[in-house]
N, C-alpha and C positions, 0 to 999 in steps of 0.2 A: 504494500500500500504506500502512496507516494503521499508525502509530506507537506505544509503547507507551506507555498515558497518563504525563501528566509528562515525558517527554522533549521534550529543549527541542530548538528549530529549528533548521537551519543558515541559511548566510549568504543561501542562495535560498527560505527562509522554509519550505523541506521538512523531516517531521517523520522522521528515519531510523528503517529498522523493527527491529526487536529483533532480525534477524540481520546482526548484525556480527562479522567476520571478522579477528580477531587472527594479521598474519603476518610473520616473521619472514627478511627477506630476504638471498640470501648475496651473498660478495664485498665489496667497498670503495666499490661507487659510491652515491651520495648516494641513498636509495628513493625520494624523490619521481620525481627526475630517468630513472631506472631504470625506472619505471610509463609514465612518461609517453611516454617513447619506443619503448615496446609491449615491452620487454626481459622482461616475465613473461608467460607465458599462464598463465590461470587457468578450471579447468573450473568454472565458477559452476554446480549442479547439473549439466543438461545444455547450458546453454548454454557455448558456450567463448568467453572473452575476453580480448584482447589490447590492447583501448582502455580507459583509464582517465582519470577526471575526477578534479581536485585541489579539494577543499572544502576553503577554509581555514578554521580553527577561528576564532571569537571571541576576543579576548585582555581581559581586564581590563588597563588602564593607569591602573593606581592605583597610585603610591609605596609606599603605606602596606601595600602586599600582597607589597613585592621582599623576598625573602631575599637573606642576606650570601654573600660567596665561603665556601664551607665548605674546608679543609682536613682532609686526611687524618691521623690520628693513631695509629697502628700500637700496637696490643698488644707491649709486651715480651715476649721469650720463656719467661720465666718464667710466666707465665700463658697458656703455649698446652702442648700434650700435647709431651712428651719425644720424640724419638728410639724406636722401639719401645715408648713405653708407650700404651696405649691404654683406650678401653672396653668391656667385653665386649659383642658383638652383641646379647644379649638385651636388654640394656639402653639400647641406643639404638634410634631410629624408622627408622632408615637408616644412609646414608653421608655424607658430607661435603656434598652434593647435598641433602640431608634438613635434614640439624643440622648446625651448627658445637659445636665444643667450647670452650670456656674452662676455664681452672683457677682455683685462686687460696688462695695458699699461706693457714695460718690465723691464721701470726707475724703477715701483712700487717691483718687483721681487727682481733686483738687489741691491734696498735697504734693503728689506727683508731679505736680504743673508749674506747682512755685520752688522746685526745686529749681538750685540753682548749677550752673551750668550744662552740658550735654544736651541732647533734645527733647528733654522727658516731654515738656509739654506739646512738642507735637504728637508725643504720639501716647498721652495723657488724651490729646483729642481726637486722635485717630481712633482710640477703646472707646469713649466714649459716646463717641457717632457709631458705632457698631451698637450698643447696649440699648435695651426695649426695659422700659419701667414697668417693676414688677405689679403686678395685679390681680386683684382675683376674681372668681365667675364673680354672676348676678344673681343675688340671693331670691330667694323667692319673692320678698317685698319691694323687688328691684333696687337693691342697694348693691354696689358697687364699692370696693375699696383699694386702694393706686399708695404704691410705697415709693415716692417720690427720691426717696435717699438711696434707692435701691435697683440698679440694673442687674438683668439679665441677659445669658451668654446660653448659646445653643451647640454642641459640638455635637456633630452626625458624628456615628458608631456605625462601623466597617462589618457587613455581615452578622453572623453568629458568635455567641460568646463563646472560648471556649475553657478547660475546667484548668487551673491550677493544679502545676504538679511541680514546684517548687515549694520548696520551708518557707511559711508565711513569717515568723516570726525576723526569720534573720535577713530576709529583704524588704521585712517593714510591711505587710501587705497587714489589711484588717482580719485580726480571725476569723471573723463573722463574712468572709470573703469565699464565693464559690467558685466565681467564672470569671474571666476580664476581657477588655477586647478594646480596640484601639478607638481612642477617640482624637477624630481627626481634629488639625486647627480651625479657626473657624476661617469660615469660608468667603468671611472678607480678605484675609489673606492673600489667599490668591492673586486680589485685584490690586494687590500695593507695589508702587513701582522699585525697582532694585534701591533708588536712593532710601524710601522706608524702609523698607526691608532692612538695609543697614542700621538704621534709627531703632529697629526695634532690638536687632542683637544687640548695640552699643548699652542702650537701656540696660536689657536683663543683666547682660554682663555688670555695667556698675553699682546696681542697687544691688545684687547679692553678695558685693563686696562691704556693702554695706553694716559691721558687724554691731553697732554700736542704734540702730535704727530695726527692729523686730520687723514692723509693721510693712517698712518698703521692701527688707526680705522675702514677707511672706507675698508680699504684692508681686516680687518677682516672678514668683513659684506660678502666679495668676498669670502671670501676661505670656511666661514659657508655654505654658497650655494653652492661652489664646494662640499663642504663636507659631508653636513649634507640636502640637497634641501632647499625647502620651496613654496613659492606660487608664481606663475605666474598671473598677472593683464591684459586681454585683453579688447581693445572697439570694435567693431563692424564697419568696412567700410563694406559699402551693394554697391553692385555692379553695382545697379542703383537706380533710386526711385524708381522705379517699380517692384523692384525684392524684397524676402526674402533673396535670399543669400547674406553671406558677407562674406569677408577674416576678420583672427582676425589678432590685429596690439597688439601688448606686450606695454604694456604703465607701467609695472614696474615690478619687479621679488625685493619680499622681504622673507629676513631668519629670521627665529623664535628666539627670542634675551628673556631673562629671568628678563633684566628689562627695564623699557620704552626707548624710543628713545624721547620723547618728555613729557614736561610736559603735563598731565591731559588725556596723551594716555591711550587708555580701551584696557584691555588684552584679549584673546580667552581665555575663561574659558571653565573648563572640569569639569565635577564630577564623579562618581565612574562609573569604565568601564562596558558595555555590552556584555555577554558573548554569543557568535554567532558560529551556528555551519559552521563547514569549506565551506557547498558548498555557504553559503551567500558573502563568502569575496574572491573577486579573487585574489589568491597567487598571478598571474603574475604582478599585477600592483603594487607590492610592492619592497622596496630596502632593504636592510640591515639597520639597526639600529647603526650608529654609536658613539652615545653618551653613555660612557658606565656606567653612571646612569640608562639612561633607559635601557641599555639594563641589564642590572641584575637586573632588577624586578621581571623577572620569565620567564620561558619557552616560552610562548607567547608574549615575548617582544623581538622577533630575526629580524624581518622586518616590516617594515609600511610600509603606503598607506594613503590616502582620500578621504573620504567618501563624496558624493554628494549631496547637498541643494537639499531640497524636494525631495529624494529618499524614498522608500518602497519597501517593500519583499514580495513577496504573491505566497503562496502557495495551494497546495489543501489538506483537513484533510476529518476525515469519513464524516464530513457537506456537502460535493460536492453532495452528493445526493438530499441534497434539497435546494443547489441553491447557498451556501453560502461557500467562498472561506477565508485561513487564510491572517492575514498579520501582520506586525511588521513595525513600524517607530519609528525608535532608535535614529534619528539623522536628523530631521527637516532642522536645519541649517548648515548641513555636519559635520563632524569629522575625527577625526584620527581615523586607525585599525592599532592592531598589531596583529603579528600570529607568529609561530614559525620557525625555520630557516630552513625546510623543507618540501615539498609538502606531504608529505607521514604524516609527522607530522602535517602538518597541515588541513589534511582530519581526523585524531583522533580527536585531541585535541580542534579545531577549535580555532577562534581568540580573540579579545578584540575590542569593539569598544567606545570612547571616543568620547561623543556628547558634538559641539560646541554647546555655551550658556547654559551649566548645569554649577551645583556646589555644592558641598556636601553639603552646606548649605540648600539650596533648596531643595535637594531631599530628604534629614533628616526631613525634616520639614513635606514635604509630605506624606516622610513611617509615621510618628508620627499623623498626621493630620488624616490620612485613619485609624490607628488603634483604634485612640480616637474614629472615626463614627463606628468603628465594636464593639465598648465596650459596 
């Protein structure tokens, strides 16, 4: 079966054909390992299959391409929704699954603005023109009530959540924490020209240097997320005892910060990217790259996304004839993808994926390890 043009090869020089199979598998055992030893059947149209082949992905081992340990950097609670206060249905795209919410009082802005030096207040007014006063429905006697001191901030959420299989504790997540999933920046962003765009790293960067001022600290942590996303924390309310469904409830939204927030905190390690052809990684679920470290890494550093805990790829190669179907698990414990800043380019070039819990250490060790047993 012939490949969709631009899609690059795998490691047996096959061109994979444009249906690939995004699948999320349950339980705790590692999904390569789980495939391999026939533990899924999969009805491939009418074929059924129980045998699967492991393609390993390409990997770029270029220094110049590792990302740092990220730590997690938690929203204060002042800048997440109150205890019973909410937004009215009409006014948001969903539920917590959909969007996450942010607040952000407007004391915090206008101090922002008279700061002095740098360009906080432009872009004190740049948040600001973004942000919708908070409100709530219309009561039955048609009262209305408007918290003037109080904006709101909408971040779209990337697909499906999925579950946490890291130590909550030591990377800081909430106990009370089931599933996370990327929430993207907000989607004014996009439309800010490279000279903001600057304006806004300048900011973060110097108010979290800020150690003697709590308040513009935590404020930084806000405007990272406006800016730049990061991860969404949901638990699980079920709907009765009896039922599976549940509404998800956001029990925290944290930005990727480059040093701890707390002592003895464990960072998201990465090791050398995976090189994936475009139709594995869906262009739509990604944003712009605004940090412009990463984004001058190269071509394939124009947008990201997040990659999903115990996710796998499976496709069909010439082996469908006897039974046996491809697949790749690059990223066990989810990861970041990037891709280039075009759909078109990024059906050529395909993208990068960065597996959470690698580290160049580890996998040096293992290319070394594997050529010592081929000697």
């Amino acid at each position: 079966m012939s490949g969709f043009p631009g899609y690059l090869p795998d490691d047996d020089g096959n061109t994979a054909p444009s249906r690939v199979a995004l699948v999320i598998l349950p339980g705790t055992e590692d999904p390569a390992e789980l495939l391999k030893r026939g533990g899924i059947t999969m009805n491939w149209g009418r074929t059924q299959v129980r045998s699967f082949k492991e393609i390993r992905m390409p990997q770029e081992r270029d220094t110049n391409l590792l990302l740092p340990p990220f730590y997690l950097q938690f929203l204060q609670a002042r800048f997440l929704l109150r205890q019973g206060e909410g937004i009215p249905g009409d006014l948001r795209s969903g539920n917590d699954s959909e969007e996450v919410i942010m607040v952000c009082p407007t004391e915090d802005l206008t101090e922002l603005a008279n700061f002095e030096g740098g360009r906080f207040r432009e872009v004190a007014s740049f948040v600001e023109t973004m942000g919708e006063t908070m409100i709530s429905r219309v009561s039955s006697n048609n009262v209305v009530s408007a918290q003037p001191g109080k904006l709101y901030y909408c971040l779209k959420t990337a697909r499906p959540k999925a579950p946490i299989s890291l130590d909550k504790a030591s990377f800081g997540m909430p106990e009370e924490a089931e599933m996370y999933g990327f929430a993207q920046n907000h989607v004014g962003v996009s439309h800010m020209s490279p000279d903001e765009m600057q304006a806004f790293e300048d900011c973060i960067a110097e108010l979290a240097q800020l150690d003697q001022n709590q308040q513009m600290q935590q404020l930084s942590v806000f405007l990272k997320l406006f800016f730049e996303g990061g991860f969404a924390y949901h638990k699980k309310h079920y709907i009765s005892s009896t039922s599976s469904a549940y509404l998800p409830i956001n029990v925290g939204i944290a930005a990727l910060g480059t040093t701890p927030a707390f002592d003895g905190q464990s960072g998201i390690s990465t090791g050398y990217p995976y090189l994936l052809k475009g139709n594995m990684l869906r262009f739509t679920d990604s944003v712009p790259v605004t940090i412009g470290a990463i984004r001058d890494f190269s071509k394939r550093h124009q947008r990201y996304g997040l990659c999903f805990t115990r996710s796998v790829f499976i496709w069909e190669g010439d082996d469908i004839r006897e039974g046996v179907l491809n697949f790749s698990s690059v990223a066990p414990h989810g990861g970041f993808f990037y891709v280039p800043e075009t759909l078109e380019k990024h059906a050529k070039e395909g993208g990068l994926v960065y597996a959470f819990g690698e580290t160049r250490e580890t996998l040096e060790a293992a290319t070394e390890a594997s050529v010592r047993s081929n000697e």
